[in-house]
C-alpha positions, 0 to 999 in steps of 0.5 A: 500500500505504501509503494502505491501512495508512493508512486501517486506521491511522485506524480503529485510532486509537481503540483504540490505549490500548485495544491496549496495555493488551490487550498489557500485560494479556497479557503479565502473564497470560504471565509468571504462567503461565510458573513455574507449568507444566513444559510450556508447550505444554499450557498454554492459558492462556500459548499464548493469552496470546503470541498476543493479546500479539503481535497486539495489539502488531502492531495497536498498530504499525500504528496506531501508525505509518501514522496519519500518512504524507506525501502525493504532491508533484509535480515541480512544487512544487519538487524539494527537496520532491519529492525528500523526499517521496519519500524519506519515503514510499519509508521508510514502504513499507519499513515496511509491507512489513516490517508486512506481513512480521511480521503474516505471521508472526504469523498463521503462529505463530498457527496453529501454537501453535493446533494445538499447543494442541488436540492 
């Protein structure tokens, strides 16, 4: 798993900047919305705004995170390096399954917030 969101990692490489000026784009288009309308949910605008805000923020932590991870040491390079690499990758899959947890609830709020703004 954490070869896989290593591999997407590499390609989000080179929109990592570009990722958090969307984020921070839409963040500021949230926080202008937000004392403008009585009801947030009527509000195209804001919903979409929290919504590439929180994916753009999910991809930029991948990217982020998985770009570099430690590779697989065999008990033949020595116990002490086997037992760390270990340790650090067992760390980046708990990592990854905690991505994969959030990106699952975001694309659950995604859908949510998108059917509350077509009613």
């Amino acid at each position: 798993m954490i070869e896989r969101l290593s591999r997407i990692a590499s390609h989000l490489h080179g929109f990592r900047l570009l990722l958090l000026l969307v984020a921070l784009c839409a963040l500021g288009v949230l926080l202008w919305r937000a004392p403008q309308v009585d009801v947030i949910e009527q509000d195209g605008t804001a919903i979409a705004s929290l919504l590439v805000f929180c994916w753009s923020l999910l991809l930029y932590a991948v990217a982020a995170l998985f770009r570099h991870i430690p590779h697989k040491t065999a008990l033949t390079d020595g116990l002490l390096s086997w037992l760390g690499s270990r340790v650090q990758r067992g760390v980046f899959w708990l990592l990854g399954v905690a991505l994969c947890v959030l990106g699952l609830a975001v694309a659950l709020l995604s859908y949510q917030l998108l059917r509350v703004m077509t009613l």
